[in-house]
C-alpha positions in Angstrom: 0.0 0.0 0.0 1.4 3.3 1.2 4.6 4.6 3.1 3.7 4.9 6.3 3.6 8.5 7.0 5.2 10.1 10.6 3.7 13.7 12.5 6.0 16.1 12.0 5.5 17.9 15.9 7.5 14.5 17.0 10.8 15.0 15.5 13.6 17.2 17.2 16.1 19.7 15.2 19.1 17.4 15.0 22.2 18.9 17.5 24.4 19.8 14.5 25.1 23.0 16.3 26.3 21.5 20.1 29.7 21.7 21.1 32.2 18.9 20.9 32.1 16.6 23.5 28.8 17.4 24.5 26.6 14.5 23.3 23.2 15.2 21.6 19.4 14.2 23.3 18.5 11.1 21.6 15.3 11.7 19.8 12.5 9.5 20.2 11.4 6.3 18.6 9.9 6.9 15.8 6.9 4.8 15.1 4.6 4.5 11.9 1.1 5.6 12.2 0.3 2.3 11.0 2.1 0.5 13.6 0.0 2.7 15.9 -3.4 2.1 14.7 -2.5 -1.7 14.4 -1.6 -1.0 18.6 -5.0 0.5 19.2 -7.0 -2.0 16.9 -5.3 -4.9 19.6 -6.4 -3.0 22.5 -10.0 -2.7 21.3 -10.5 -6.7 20.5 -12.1 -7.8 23.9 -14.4 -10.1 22.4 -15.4 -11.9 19.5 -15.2 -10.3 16.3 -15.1 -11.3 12.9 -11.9 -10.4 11.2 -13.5 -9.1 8.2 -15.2 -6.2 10.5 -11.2 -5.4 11.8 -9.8 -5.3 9.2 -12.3 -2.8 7.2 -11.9 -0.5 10.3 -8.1 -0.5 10.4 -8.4 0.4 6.2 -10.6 3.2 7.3 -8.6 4.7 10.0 -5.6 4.7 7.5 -7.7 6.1 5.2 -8.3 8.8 7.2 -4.7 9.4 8.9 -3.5 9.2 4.9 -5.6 12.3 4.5 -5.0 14.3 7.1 -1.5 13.2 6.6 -1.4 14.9 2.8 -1.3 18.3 4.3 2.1 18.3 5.1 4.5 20.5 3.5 6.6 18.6 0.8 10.1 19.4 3.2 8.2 17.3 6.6 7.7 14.5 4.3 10.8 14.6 2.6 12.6 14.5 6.2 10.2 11.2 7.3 11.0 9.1 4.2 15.1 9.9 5.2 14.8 9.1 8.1 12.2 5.9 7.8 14.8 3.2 8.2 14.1 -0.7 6.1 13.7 -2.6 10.2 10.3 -0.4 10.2 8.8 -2.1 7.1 9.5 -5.3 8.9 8.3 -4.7 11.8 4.9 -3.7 10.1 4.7 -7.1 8.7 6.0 -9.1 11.8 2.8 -7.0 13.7 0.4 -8.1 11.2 1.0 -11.4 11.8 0.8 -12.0 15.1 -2.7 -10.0 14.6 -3.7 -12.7 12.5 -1.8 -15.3 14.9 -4.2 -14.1 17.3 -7.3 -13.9 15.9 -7.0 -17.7 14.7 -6.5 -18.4 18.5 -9.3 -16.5 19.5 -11.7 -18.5 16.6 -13.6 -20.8 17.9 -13.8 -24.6 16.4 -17.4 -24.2 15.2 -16.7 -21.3 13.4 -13.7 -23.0 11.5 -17.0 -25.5 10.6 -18.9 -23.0 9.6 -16.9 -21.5 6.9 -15.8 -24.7 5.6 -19.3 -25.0 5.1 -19.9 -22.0 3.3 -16.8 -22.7 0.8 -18.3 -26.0 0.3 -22.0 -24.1 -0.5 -20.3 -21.6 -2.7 -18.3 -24.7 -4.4 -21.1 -26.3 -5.1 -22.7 -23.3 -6.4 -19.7 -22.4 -9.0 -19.9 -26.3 -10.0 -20.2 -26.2 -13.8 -23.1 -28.3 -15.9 -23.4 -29.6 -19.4 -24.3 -27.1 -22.2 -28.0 -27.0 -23.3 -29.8 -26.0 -26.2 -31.6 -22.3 -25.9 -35.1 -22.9 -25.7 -37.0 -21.9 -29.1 -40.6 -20.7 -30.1 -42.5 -23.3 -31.5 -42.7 -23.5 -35.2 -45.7 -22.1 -36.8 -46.9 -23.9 -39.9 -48.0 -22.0 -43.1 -52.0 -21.5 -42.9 -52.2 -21.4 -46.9 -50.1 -24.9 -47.4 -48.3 -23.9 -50.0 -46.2 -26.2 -51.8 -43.2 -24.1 -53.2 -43.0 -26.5 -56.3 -46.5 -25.7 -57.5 -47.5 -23.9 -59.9 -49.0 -22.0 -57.5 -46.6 -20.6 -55.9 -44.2 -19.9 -58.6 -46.4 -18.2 -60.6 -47.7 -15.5 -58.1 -47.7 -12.6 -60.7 -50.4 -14.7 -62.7 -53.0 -14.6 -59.4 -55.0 -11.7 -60.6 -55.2 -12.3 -63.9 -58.4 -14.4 -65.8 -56.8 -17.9 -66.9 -57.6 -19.0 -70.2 -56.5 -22.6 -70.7 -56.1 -24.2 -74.3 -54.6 -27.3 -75.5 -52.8 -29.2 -78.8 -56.1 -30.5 -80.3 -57.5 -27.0 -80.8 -57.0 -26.7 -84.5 -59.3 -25.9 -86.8 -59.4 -24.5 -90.3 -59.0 -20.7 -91.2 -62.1 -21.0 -93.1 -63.6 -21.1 -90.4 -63.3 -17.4 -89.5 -64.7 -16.3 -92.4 -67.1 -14.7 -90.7 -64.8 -12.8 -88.6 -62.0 -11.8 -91.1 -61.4 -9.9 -93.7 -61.5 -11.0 -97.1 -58.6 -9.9 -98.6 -57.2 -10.8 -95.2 -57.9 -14.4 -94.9 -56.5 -15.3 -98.4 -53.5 -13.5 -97.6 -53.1 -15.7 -94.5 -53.6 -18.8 -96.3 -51.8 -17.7 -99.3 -48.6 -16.9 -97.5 -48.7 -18.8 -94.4 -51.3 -22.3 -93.5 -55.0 -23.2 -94.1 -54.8 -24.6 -90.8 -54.3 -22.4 -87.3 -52.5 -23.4 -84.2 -53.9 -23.7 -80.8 -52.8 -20.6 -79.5 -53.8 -18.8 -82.6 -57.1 -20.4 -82.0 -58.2 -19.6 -78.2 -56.8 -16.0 -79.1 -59.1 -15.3 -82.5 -61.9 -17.1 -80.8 -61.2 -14.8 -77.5 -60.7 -11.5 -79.1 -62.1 -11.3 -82.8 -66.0 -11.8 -81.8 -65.9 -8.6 -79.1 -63.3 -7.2 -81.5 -65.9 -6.8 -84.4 -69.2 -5.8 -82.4 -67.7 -3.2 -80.2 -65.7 -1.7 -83.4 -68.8 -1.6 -85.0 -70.7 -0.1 -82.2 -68.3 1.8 -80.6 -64.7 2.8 -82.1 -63.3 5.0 -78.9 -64.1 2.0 -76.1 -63.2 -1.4 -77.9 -59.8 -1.1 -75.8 -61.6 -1.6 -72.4 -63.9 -4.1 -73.8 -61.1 -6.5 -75.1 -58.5 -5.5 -71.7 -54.9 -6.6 -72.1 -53.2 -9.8 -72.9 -51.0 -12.0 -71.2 -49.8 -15.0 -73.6 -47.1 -18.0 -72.4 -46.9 -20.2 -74.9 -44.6 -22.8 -76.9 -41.7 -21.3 -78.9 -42.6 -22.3 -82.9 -46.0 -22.2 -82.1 -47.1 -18.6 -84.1 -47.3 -16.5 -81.1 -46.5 -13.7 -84.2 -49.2 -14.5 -86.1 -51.3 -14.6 -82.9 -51.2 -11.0 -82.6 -50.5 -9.8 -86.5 -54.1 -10.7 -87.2 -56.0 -8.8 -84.9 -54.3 -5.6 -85.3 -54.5 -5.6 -89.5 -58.4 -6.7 -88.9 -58.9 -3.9 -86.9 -56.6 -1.2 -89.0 -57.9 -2.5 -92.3 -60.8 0.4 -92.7 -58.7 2.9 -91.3 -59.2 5.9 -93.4 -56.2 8.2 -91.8 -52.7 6.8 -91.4 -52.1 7.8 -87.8 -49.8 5.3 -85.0 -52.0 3.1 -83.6 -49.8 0.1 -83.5 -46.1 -0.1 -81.5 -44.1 -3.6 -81.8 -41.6 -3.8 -79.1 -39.2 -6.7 -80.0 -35.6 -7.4 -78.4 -33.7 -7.7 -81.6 -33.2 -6.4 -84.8 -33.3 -9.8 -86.1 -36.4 -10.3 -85.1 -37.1 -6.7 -86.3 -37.1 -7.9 -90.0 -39.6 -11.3 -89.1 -42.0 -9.4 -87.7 -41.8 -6.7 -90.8 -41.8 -9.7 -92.9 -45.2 -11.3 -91.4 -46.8 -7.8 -91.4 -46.1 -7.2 -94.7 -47.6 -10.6 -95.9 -50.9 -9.9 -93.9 -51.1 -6.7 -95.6 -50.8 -7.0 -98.7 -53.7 -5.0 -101.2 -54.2 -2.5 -98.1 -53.0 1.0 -97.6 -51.8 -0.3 -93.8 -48.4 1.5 -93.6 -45.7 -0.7 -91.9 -42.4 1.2 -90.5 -39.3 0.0 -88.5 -37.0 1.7 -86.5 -33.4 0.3 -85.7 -29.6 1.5 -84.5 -28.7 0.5 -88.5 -30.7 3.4 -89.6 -29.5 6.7 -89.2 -31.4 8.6 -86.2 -31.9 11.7 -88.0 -33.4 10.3 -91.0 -35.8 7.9 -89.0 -37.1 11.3 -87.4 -37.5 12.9 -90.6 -39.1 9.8 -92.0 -41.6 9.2 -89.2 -42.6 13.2 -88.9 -43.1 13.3 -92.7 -45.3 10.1 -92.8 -46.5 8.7 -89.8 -47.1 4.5 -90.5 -50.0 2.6 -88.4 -47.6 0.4 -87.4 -44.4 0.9 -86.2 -42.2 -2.0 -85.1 -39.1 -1.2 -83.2 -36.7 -2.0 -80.1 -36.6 -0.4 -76.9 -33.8 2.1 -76.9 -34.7 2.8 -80.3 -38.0 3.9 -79.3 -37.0 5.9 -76.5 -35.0 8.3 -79.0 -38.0 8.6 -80.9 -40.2 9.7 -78.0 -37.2 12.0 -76.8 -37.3 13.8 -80.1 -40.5 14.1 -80.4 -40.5 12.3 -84.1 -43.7 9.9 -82.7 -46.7 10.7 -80.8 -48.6 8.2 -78.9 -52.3 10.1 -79.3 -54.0 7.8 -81.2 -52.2 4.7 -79.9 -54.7 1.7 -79.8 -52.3 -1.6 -79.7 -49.0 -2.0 -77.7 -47.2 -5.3 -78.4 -44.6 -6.6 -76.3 -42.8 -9.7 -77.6 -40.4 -12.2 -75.8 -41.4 -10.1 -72.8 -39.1 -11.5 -70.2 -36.0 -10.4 -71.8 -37.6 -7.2 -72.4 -38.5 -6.5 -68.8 -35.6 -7.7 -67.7 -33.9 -5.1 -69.1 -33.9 -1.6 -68.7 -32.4 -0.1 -72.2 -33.3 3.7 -71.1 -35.5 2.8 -68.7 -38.0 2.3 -71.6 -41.3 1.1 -69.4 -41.5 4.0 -67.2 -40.7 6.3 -70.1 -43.2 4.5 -72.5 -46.2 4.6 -69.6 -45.4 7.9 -68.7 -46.3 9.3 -72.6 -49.3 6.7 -72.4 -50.8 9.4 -69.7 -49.8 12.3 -71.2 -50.3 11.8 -75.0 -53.5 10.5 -75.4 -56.4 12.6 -74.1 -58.1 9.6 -72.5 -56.3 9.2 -69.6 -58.4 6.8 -68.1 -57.0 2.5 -67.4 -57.8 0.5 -70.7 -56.5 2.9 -73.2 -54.8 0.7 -75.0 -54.6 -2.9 -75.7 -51.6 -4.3 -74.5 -50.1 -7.8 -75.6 -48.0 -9.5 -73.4 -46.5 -12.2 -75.1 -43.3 -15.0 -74.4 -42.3 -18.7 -74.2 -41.1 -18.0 -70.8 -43.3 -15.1 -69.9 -42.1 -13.9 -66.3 -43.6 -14.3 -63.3 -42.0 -11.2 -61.3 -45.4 -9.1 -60.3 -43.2 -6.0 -60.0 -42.3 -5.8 -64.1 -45.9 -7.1 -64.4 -47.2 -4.1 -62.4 -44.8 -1.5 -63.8 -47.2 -2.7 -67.1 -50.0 -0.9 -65.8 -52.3 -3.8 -66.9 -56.2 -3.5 -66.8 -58.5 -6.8 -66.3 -55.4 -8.9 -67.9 -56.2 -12.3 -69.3 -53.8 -15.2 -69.5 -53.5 -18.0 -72.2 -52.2 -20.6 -71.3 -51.8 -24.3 -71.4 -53.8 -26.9 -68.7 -50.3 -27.7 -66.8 -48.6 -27.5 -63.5 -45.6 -26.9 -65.0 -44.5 -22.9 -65.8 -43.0 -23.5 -69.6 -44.2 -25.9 -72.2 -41.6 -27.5 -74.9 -42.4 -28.3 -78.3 -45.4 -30.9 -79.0 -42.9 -32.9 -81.4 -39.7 -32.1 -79.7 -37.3 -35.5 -79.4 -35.0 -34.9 -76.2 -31.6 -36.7 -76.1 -29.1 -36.9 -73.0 -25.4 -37.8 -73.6 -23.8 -38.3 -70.4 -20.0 -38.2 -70.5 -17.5 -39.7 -67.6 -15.4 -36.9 -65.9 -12.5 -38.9 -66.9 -13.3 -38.4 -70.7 -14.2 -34.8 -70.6 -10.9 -34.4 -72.8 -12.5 -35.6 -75.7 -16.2 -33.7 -75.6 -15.3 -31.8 -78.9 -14.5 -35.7 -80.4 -17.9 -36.9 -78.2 -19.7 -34.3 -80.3 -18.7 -35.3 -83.5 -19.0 -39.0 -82.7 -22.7 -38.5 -81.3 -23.4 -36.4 -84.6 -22.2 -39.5 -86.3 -24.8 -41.8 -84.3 -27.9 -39.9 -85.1 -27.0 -39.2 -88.8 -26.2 -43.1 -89.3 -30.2 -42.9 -89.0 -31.0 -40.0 -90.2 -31.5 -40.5 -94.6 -31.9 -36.6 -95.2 -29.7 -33.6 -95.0 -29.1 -32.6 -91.3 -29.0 -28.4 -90.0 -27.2 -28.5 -86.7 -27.6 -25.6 -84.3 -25.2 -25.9 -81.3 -25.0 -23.7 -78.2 -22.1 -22.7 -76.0 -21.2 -20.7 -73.4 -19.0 -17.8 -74.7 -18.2 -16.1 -77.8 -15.1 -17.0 -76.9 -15.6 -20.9 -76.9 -17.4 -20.3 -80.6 -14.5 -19.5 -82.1 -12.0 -22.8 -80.5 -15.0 -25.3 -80.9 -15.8 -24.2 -85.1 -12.3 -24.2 -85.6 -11.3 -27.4 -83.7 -13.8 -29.2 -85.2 -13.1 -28.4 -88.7 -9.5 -29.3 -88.2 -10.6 -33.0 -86.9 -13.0 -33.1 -90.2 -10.4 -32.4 -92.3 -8.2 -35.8 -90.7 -11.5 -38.1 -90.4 -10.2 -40.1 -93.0 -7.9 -41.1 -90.4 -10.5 -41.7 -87.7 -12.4 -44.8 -86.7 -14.8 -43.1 -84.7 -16.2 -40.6 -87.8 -16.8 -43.2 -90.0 -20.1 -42.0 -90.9 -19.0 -38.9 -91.8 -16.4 -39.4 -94.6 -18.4 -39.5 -97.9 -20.8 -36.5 -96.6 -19.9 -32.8 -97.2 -19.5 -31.3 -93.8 -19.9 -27.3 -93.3 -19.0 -26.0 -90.1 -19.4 -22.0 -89.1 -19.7 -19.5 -86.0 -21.9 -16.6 -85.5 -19.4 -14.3 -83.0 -18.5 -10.6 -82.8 -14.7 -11.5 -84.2 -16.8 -11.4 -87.3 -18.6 -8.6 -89.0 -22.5 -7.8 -89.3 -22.1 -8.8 -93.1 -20.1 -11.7 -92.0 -22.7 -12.8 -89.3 -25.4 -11.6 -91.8 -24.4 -14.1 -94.4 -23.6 -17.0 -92.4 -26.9 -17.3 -91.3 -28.1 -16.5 -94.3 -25.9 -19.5 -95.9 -27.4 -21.9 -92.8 -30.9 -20.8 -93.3 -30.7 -22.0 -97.1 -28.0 -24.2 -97.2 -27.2 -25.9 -100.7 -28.7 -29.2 -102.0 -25.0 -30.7 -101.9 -24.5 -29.8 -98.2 -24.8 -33.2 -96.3 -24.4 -31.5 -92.8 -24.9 -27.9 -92.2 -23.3 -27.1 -88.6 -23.6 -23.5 -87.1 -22.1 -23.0 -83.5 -23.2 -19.9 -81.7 -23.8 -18.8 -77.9 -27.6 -17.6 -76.6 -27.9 -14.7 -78.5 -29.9 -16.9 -81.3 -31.8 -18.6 -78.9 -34.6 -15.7 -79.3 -36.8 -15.0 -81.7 -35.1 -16.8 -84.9 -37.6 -18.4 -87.1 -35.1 -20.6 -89.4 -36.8 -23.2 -90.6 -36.0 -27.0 -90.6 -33.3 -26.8 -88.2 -33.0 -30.6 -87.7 -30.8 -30.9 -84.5 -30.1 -28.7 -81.7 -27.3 -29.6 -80.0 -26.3 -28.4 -76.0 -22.7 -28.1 -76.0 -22.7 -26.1 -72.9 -25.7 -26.6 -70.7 -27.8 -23.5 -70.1 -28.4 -21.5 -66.7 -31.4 -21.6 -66.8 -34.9 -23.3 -67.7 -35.9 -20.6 -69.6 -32.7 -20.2 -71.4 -32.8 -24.5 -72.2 -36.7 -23.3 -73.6 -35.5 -21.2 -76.1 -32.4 -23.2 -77.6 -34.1 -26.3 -77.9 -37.4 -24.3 -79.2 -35.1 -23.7 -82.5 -36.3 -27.1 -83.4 -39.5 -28.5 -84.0 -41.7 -25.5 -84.6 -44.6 -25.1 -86.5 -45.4 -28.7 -85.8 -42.3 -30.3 -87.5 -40.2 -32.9 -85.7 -37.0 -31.9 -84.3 -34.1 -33.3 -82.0 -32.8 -32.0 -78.7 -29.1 -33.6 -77.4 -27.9 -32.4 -73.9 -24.3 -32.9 -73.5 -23.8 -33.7 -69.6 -20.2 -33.9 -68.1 -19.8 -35.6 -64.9 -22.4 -35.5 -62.0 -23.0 -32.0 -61.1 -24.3 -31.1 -64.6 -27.1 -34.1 -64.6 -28.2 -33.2 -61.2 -28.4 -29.3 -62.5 -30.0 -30.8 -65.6 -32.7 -32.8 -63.8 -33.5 -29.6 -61.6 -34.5 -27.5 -64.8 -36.9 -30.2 -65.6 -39.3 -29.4 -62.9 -40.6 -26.3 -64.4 -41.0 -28.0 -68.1 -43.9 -29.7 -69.4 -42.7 -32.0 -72.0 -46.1 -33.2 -72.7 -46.0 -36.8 -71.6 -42.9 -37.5 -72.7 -39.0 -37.9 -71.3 -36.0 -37.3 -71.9 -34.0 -40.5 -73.8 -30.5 -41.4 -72.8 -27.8 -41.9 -75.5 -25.5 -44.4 -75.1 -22.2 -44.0 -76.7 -19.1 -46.4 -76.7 -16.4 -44.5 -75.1 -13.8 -46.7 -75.2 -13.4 -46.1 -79.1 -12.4 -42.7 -78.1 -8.3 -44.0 -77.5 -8.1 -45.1 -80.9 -8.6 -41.6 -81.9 -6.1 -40.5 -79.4 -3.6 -39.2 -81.7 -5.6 -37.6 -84.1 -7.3 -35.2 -81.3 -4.2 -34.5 -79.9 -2.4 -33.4 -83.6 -5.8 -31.2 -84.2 -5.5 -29.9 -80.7 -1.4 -29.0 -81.7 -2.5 -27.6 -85.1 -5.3 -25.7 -83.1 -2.7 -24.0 -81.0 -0.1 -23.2 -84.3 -3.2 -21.4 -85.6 -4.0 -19.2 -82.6 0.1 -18.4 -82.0 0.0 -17.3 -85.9 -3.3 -15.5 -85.8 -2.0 -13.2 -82.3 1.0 -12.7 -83.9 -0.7 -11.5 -87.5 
C-alpha cells in the first residue's frame, strides 16, 4: 500500500550545532502511524469479532490518517522518508501477523465448521453443468399450405389475372373465321402462311375477334376496355407472331387516316425484320403502312421519316423507341395496340428505362387518360412471373393464355430430347464426343441434317468451329467418324470477331444451305436462342448446358416448330451437370414425354487419341500465328 507517514511535531532539530564533547538528546522512537493504529485495533479486541469487520476498520482509519496526513508540506515529508529506516517495514509485517496469529486463536472450532461450510455451498454453487440447447418458439406452420414446387406458388404474378387454358387439339381451319376476317385478309393468310391455325392462334381469335368486331362496329373510342390486355405463355414455334399480327390488320384494315395506332416492341433487330416480314404478308392489297425503326438506320433520317409520314404500325426495339419519343419524331395520341414480344427479356432489361418512359407518354399523349387505353399484348415462351415488371405494365383486367399444366414453360409438342452423359474422366475428348454422337444420329437419319449448337461464350465459338473443322479435315484417319467421310461437312460460328455482313451471311448460308450440303453445322452462344424463325433446323445440340430453364426453352425451341419434328441432345459432363439438368426439368412440361438417354461407346475414343491431340497441336499453331498476325 502506502509509506507509512510520521507527525512532523515528533521530531527534534538534530544537534548539528552543540559543542564537541557534549553529546546530543536522543530523539525519540519513531513509530509508523500504521504501527500505531494496528496498537489500538489490539487493544479494542475484547471479544469476538469477525476479522472481516477489523480489518475494514483499520483500512478506514488509514484512510483517514493518509488524508490528514497529505497536508504536510513537501520538506516534513521529505525529512520522514530519510529518516524511515528498512527494520520499520519489517516490523509492520511481523505486527500483522501475530494479529492474524491471534485472531485464529481467539476463533472458535465451530466457526472453522462453519466456513468450511460455506466454501463447500459456494463450491457447489460455481460447480459447472453440461451445455444446453436455448429454448426456441415453437414453429408455426403455413396457414395457406403452400407447396413451393406448385404452380402456385411460382407463378404469383399470374394470381390476378383471368386464366384462359387451351390445348394441342385445338385446331381448326382458317375457313372457319370467315365470318370474322377480312376477305382480302384471310386469303392473304392462307396464301402466304397455312390453311390450318394453331392452338394458340385459335383460343386468341376465338377470345378477341367476336368482341373485336361488335364493339368496333358499335363503338370505335371503347373497344380497348372491352377487349382489356393480354397476357400469352406459350410454346416457342407455335405462331405466337401471327397470334397478334391478325387482330391488329383486322382492326386497321378500314382505317381511313394513317395515324400510329400500333407499336411492336421486339428485343432484336433480327427479329425486327420477321416481324416486318409477317406484317407485310398480312397486308398485302391494303393502304396499312408498316415502318421500322433500328440502330442501322441513321437517327436523323428515321425522325425525318416518321414526322413526314406517320405509319399505323411501327415496329421497333426499346432504346430505339426511346429516342424517338425524346425527339418528339412519334406521338402516342391515337395509340390503340401496344405489343410486347419475348417479354421477359424485355422486362428484364432496362435499355433507357423504356417502361416507365413508355407509360409515362401513355398518360400524357393521349387525351383519354383513363385505365384500358390501349390494348396491350404480353407475349413469351417464358413469360415472367416477377409481379413487379408485371405491375410496372400498368395492366387493366389482364387475361392469361395458357396451357392446362402444372408446369411454368411448355416444350415443343414434337420435340425429341436426347441426353449424352460423359464420364469426368473423358471430358478431354467432348469436342471428339460431339462429332461422334453427330455420327450416331445421322447413321439414321437419310436426309440432310441443319445443326444448331450452343455454347457458353463467344469465346468458346471461335475454339470449338475451328477445332472441329481441323478433326473433319483428318477423319479419314478416324475410326470413330466413319459415318462422316463421304458427306460434305460445313462447319461455321456466328461471334462478334466477325462482322455484321459476316454474321449476316452466315446465317443466311445456314438458313438456305445448298442441296450438296450433307451436314450444315452453325455454333453460336444464346444470342440466337430468341426469336429466330429458321426453318428446318434438324438438330439442336447443348454443347454447354444452359443457366437456366428458360434459357434451355428457347435453344431447344429452334427445333420442332410449326409442328415439324426436331431433336434435342444435352451434353452432360460428370455428375453436377445431370443433377443441374434434372432440376430444370421441374418447371417444363414436356407433354407426356421424357427425356432419352444416348449411349455412346467411349472406349473407341483412345483409338482416336492421336488424331485429337495433332488437331488440338495444329489448333494451338493457328491461334500463335493469328495473335501474332
Amino acid at each position: 500500500m502506502f509509506a507509512s507517514r510520521f507527525d512532523p511535531s515528533q521530531l527534534t532539530a538534530p544537534a548539528a550545532s552543540a559543542p564537541e564533547g557534549i553529546v546530543g538528546t536522543t530523539p525519540p522512537a519513531i513509530v509508523p502511524l500504521k504501527r500505531q493504529a494496528t496498537e489500538s485495533d489490539n487493544e479494542e479486541y475484547g471479544s469476538h469479532q469477525d476479522s472481516d469487520e477489523s480489518s475494514n476498520s483499520s483500512s478506514e482509519e488509514d484512510e483517514d490518517r493518509m488524508q490528514v496526513d497529505y497536508g504536510a508540506s513537501e520538506e516534513d515529508s521529505s525529512e520522514v522518508e530519510e529518516e524511515e529506516s528498512k527494520p520499520s517495514t519489517h516490523s509492520t509485517v511481523l505486527s500483522r501477523f501475530k494479529q492474524t496469529v491471534s485472531l485464529q486463536e481467539r476463533l472458535g472450532a465451530s466457526d472453522i465448521a462453519e466456513s468450511k461450510e460455506d466454501e463447500s455451498i459456494e463450491d457447489e454453487a460455481a460447480s459447472t453443468h453440461q451445455l444446453k440447447q436455448i429454448p426456441q418458439p415453437e414453429f408455426v406452420k403455413n396457414p395457406m399450405n403452400l407447396n413451393t414446387n406448385s404452380l402456385q406458388f411460382k407463378s404469383t404474378g399470374w394470381l390476378n389475372t383471368e386464366k384462359i387454358y387451351y390445348d394441342n387439339s385445338l385446331i381448326k381451319p382458317f375457313s372457319d373465321y370467315a365470318n370474322e376476317l377480312e376477305a382480302k385478309l384471310l386469303q392473304n393468310i392462307c396464301k402466304n402462311f397455312s390453311t390450318n391455325t394453331f392452338p394458340i392462334q385459335s383460343i386468341i381469335l376465338d377470345s378477341i375477334l367476336p368482341v373485336l368486331n361488335f364493339t368496333l362496329n358499335v363503338s370505335k373510342r371503347n373497344f380497348t376496355r372491352r377487349i382489356g390486355d393480354i397476357l400469352v405463355n406459350a410454346a416457342t414455334g407455335s405462331g405466337k407472331t401471327l397470334a397478334y399480327s391478325i387482330p391488329i390488320v383486322q382492326t386497321l384494315f378500314k382505317r381511313q387516316i394513317n395515324r400510329l395506332r400500333c407499336i411492336i416492341i421486339v428485343p432484336t433487330k433480327l427479329l425486327i425484320n420477321q416481324v416486318y416480314t409477317t406484317l407485310t404478308k398480312l397486308t398485302q392489297g391494303t393502304s396499312l403502312i408498316v415502318s421500322i425503326a433500328k440502330l442501322e438506320n441513321s437517327l436523323k433520317d428515321e425522325h425525318k421519316k416518321l414526322s413526314n409520314l406517320e405509319p399505323d404500325i411501327l415496329i421497333t426495339t426499346p432504346g430505339r423507341l426511346v429516342d424517338h419519343l425524346n425527339m418528339k419524331s412519334i406521338n402516342l395520341k391515337n395509340l390503340k395496340f401496344l405489343i410486347i414480344d419475348e417479354a421477359d427479356r424485355l422486362l428484364n432489361q432496362s435499355f433507357q428505362g423504356w417502361c416507365p418512359k413508355l407509360m409515362s407518354h401513355l398518360k400524357t399523349d393521349k387525351l383519354d387518360t383513363l385505365p384500358g387505353n390501349v390494348i396491350k399484348m404480353i407475349f413469351s415462351a417464358t413469360l415472367t412471373t416477377n409481379t413487379e415488371k408485371l405491375n410496372g405494365l400498368n395492366l387493366y383486367k389482364p387475361k392469361l393464355f395458357l396451357k392446362q399444366t402444372d408446369k411454368l414453360y411448355q416444350l415443343p409438342n414434337k420435340l425429341n430430347e436426347f441426353n449424352i452423359n460423359i464420364p469426368t474422366a473423358k471430358s478431354i475428348y467432348k469436342p471428339l464426343i460431339l462429332l461422334y454422337s453427330i455420327c450416331q444420329f445421322m447413321a439414321h437419319s437419310p436426309i440432310a441434317a441443319k445443326i444448331l449448337i450452343f455454347v457458353k461464350s463467344n469465346e468458346s465459338s471461335i475454339r470449338l468451329s475451328k477445332l472441329l473443322q481441323l478433326i473433319c479435315e483428318s477423319r479419314s484417319q478416324s475410326s470413330v467418324l466413319k459415318n462422316l467421310q463421304n458427306l460434305a461437312v460445313s462447319i461455321n460460328s456466328v461471334n462478334s470477331n466477325n462482322s455484321k455482313a459476316e454474321n449476316k451471311k452466315i446465317v443466311a448460308n445456314f438458313s438456305h444451305p445448298s442441296e450438296s450440303a450433307g451436314i450444315t453445322i452453325l455454333i453460336t452462344t444464346d444470342i440466337m436462342s430468341r426469336g429466330i424463325d429458321i426453318n428446318d433446323i434438324t438438330q439442336v445440340i447443348n454443347y454447354d448446358p444452359p443457366m437456366s430453364s428458360q434459357q434451355y426453352v428457347h435453344r431447344v425451341g429452334r427445333t420442332a416448330r410449326a409442328n415439324e419434328l426436331g431433336s434435342a441432345y444435352n451434353l452432360l459432363v460428370g455428375r453436377g451437370e445431370r443433377t443441374f439438368f434434372d432440376d430444370l426439368n421441374k418447371d417444363l412440361d414436356r407433354d407426356g414425354k421424357s427425356v432419352q438417354p444416348l449411349e455412346l461407346d467411349f472406349t473407341l475414343l483412345e483409338s482416336d487419341s492421336e488424331l485429337y491431340t495433332s488437331s488440338l497441336e495444329s489448333l494451338k499453331n493457328y491461334h500463335n500465328n493469328t495473335a501474332q498476325a
